[in-house]
C-alpha positions as CSV (number, residue, x, y, z in Angstrom):
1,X,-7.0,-23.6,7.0
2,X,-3.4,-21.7,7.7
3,X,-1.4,-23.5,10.0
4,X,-0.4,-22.8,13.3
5,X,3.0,-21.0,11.9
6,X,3.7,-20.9,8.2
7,X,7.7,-20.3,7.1
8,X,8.9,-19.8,3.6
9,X,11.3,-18.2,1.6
10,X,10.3,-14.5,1.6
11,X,9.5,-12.3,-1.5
12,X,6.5,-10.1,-1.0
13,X,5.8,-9.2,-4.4
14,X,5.0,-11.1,-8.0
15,X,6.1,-11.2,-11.8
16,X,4.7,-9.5,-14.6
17,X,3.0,-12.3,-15.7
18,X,0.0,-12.5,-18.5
19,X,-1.1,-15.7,-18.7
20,X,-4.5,-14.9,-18.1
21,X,-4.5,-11.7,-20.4
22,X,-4.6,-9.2,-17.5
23,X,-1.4,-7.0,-19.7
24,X,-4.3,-7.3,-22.4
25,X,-7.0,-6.2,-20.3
26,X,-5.1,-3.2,-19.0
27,X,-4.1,-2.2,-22.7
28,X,-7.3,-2.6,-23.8
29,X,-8.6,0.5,-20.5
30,X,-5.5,2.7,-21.3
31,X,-7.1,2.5,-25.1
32,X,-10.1,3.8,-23.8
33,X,-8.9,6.3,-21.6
34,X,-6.9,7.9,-24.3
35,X,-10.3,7.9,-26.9
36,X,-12.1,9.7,-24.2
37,X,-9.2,12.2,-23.3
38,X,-9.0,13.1,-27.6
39,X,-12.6,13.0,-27.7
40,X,-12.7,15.8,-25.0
41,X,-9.6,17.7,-26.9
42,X,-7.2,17.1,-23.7
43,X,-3.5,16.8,-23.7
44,X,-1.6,14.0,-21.4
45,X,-0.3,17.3,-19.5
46,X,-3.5,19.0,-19.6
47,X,-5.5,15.9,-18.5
48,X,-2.9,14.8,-15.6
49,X,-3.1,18.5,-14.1
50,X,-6.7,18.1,-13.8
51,X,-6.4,14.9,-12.3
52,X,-3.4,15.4,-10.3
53,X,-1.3,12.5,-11.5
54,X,1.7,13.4,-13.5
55,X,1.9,13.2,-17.2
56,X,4.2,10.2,-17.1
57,X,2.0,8.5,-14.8
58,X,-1.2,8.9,-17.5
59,X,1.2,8.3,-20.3
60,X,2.3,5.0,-19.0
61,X,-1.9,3.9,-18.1
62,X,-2.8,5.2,-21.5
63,X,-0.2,3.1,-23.1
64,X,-1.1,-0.4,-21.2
65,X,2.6,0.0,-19.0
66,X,0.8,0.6,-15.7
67,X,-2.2,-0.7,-13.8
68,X,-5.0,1.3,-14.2
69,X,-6.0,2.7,-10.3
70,X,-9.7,2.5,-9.6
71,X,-8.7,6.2,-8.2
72,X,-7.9,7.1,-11.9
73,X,-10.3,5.8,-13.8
74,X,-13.0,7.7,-11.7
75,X,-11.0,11.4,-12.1
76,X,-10.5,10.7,-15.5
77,X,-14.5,9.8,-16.6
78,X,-15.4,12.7,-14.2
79,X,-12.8,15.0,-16.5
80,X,-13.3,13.9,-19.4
81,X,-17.0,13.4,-19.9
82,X,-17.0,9.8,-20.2
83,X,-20.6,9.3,-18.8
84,X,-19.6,6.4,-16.3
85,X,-17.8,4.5,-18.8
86,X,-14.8,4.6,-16.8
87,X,-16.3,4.0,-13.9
88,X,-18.4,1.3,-14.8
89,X,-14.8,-0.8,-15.8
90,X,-13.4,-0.2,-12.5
91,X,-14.8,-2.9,-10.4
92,X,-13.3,-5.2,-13.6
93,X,-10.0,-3.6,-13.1
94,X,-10.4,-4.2,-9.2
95,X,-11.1,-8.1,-10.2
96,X,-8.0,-8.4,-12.0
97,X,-5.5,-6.7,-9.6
98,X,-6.5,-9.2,-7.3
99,X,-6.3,-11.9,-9.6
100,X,-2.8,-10.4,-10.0
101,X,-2.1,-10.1,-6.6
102,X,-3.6,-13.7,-5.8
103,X,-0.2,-15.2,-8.2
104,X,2.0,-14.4,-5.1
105,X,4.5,-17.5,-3.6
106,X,1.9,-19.1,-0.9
107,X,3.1,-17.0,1.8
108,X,1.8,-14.1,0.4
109,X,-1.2,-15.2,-0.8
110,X,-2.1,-16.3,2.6
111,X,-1.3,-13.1,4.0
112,X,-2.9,-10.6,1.4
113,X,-6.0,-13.1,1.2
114,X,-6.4,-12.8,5.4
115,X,-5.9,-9.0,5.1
116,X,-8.1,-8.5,1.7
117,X,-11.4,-9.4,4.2
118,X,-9.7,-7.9,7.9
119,X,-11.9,-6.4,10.1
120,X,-9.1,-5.0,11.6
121,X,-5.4,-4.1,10.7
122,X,-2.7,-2.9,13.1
123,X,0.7,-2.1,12.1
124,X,3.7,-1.5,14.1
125,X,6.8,-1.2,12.0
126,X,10.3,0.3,13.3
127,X,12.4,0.2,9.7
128,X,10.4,1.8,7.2
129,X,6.9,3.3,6.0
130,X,3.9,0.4,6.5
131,X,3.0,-1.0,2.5
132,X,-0.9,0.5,3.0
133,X,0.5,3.5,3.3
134,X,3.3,4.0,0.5
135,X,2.8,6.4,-2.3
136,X,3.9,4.2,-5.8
137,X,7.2,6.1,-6.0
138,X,7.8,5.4,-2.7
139,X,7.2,1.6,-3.1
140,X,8.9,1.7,-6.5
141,X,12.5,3.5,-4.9
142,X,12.0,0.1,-2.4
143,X,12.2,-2.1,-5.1
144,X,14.6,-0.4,-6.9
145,X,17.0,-0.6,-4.3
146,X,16.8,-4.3,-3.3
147,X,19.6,-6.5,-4.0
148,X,20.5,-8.5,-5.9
149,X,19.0,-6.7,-8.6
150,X,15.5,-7.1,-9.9
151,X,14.3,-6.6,-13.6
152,X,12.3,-3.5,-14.3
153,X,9.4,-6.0,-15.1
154,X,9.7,-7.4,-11.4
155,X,10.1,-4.2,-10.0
156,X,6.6,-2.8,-12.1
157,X,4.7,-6.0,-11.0
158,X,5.1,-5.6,-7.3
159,X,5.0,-1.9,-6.7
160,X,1.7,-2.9,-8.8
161,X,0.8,-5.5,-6.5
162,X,1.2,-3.2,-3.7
163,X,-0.8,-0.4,-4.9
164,X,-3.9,-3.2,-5.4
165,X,-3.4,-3.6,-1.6
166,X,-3.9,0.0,-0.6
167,X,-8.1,-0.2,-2.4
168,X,-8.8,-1.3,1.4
169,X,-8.4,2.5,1.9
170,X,-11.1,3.2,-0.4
171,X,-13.8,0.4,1.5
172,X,-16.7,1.8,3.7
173,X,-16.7,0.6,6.4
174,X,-13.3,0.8,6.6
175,X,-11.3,-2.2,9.0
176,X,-10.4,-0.7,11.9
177,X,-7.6,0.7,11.4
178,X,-4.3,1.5,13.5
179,X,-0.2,2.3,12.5
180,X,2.2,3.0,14.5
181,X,5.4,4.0,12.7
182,X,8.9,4.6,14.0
183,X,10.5,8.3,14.1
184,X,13.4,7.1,12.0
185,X,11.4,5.5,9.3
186,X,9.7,9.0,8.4
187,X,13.4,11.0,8.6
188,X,15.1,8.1,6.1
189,X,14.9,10.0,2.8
190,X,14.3,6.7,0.5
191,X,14.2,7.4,-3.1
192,X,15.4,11.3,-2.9
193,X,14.4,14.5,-1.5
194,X,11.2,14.7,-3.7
195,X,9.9,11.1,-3.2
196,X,10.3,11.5,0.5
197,X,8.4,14.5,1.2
198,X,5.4,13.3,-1.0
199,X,5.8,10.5,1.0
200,X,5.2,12.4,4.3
201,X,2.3,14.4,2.5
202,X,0.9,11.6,1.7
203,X,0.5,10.3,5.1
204,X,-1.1,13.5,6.3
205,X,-3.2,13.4,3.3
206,X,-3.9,9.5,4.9
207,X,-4.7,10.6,8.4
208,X,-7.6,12.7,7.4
209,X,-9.6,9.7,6.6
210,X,-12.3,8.6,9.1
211,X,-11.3,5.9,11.1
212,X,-7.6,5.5,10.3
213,X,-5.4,5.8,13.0
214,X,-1.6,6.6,12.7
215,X,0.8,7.3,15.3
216,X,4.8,7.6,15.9
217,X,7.3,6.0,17.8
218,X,9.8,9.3,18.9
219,X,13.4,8.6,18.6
220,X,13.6,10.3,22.3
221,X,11.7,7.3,24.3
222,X,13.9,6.2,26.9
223,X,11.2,3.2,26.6
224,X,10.1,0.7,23.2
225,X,8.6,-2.4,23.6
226,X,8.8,-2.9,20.0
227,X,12.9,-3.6,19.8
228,X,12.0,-7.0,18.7
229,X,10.7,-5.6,15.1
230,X,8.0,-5.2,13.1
231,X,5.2,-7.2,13.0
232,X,1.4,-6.9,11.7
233,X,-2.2,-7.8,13.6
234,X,-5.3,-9.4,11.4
235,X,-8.8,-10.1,12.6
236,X,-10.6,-11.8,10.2
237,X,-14.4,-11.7,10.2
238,X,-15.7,-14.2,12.2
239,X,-12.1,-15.7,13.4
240,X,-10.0,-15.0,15.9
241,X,-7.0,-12.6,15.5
242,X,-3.3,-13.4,13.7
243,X,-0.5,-12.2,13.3
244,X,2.3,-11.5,10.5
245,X,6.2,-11.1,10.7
246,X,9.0,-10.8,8.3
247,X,12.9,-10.3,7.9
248,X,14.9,-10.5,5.7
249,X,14.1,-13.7,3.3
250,X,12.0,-15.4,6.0
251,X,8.4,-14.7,7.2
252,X,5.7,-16.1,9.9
253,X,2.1,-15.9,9.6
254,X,0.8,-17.1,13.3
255,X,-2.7,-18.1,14.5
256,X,-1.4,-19.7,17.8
257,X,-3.8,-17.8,20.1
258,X,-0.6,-17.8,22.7
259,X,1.6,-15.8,20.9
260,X,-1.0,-13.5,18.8
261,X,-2.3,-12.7,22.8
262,X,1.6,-11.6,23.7
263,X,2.2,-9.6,20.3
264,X,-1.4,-7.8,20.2
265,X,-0.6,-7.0,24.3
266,X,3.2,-5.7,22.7
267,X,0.8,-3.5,20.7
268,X,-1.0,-2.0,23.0
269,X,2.2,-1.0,24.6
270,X,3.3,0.3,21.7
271,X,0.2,2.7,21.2
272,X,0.4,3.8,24.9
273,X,4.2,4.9,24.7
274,X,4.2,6.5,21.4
275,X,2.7,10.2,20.4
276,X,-1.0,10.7,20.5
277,X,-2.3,10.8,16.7
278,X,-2.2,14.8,17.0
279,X,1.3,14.9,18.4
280,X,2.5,12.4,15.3
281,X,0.9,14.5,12.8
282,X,2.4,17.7,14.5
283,X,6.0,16.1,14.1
284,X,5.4,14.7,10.5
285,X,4.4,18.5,9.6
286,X,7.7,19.4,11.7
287,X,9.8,16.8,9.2
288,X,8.4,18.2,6.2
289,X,9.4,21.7,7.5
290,X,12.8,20.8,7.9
291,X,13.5,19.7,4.2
């Protein structure tokens, strides 16, 4: 049972680590992959045009350096001929992400096991784009720009960690679903010109899926009842709903029903003074425009 509030030291990602063979496991699907894409007389470049992943990208899966998406592994048997092969590995490779993800300090592994089985998710954050919603460059420029410095192994492990996250995208039903973003975190341009505008297309790309909700907070509201940060909502099924905050090193999960009652209340707030979905997906489209 989580306790009422929960504080620790905060780092919301994990190590590269292979105790339990996963780097093997992965190694073994790139291996695979790469027989399949010979066997149908593909290229990298010819395969990841097809796909729509880029060559690097399929170069680095083939090779055992990144974690197999479950996303890949069904374009790739559908391109390659692989009769379900593919396919029939991915709920393995799901297993093992979250087996992964599970090796997180026991903040985190609180936090992603309450949002793994949410029946609802509700996101307001003011600094930068929600985790569910980054693209892996995006997520990778993060961690590439944290200080003090983290290793390239670090860095590969959590942006893989947080990719795992985002197959609660790809679940029917979906959790009811609901961001609201600030105006300033979609104008930051984090990780480059390039990075940021996939970013954006990304989240219109998001917003066309049933269910999911997304909205922004404009820089022009003479009113924000979300000055006091970011924070993050969680129903589980069955439970009553909690709540997640984090700054700098330090993090709270709460389940006091007080204070989860004030911050989903905040929330609503939040919803009602920001743009409808429409008018935030106009403005994103306006952003992009601008670059």
């Amino acid at each position: 049972m989580v306790s009422g509030v929960e504080r620790t030291v905060f780092d919301d990602g994990e190590t590269a680590e292979n105790s339990d063979g996963v780097a093997e496991f992965y190694s073994a699907v790139g291996k695979l992959m790469k027989m399949f894409r010979e066997r149908a007389g593909l290229t990298q470049r010819e395969l990841a045009d097809i796909i729509g992943y880029s060559e690097d990208m399929l170069g680095a899966v083939e090779r055992g350096k990144r974690t197999p998406r479950v996303e890949i592994l069904t374009k790739v048997d559908d391109a390659v001929g692989a009769g379900g092969a593919l396919k029939l590995i991915a709920d393995d490779v799901m297993r093992a992400k979250i087996r992964v993800s599970e090796r997180h300090p026991a903040f985190s592994k609180a936090f992603t096991a309450e949002e793994s089985k949410a029946i609802e998710i509700h996101e307001y954050n003011s600094l930068q784009i929600p985790g569910l919603l980054q693209t892996e460059a995006h997520a990778r420029a993060l961690y590439d720009m944290r200080r003090p410095w983290l290793s390239v192994e670090e860095v590969d492990g959590w942006v893989a960690a947080r990719m795992a996250r985002q197959e609660i995208l790809s679940r029917w039903p979906l959790p009811l679903m609901s961001w609201v973003i600030d105006e300033s975190a979609l104008r930051r341009p984090l990780g480059g010109r390039d990075i940021h505008q996939a970013q954006l297309r990304h989240l219109l790309k998001v917003a066309e899926i049933r269910g999911v909700e997304l909205q922004v907070m404009p820089l022009d509201r003479t009113e924000n009842a979300g000055m006091g940060g970011s924070f993050i909502l969680l129903t589980p099924s069955g439970r009553t709903q909690i709540a997640y905050v984090e700054v700098q090193h330090v993090n709270r999960l709460i389940t006091d029903p007080a204070e989860v009652r004030k911050m989903a209340a905040r929330y609503g707030t939040l919803r009602g003074q920001a743009l409808t979905m429409r008018e935030s997906l106009t403005l994103i489209e306006q952003i992009l425009g601008e670059r």
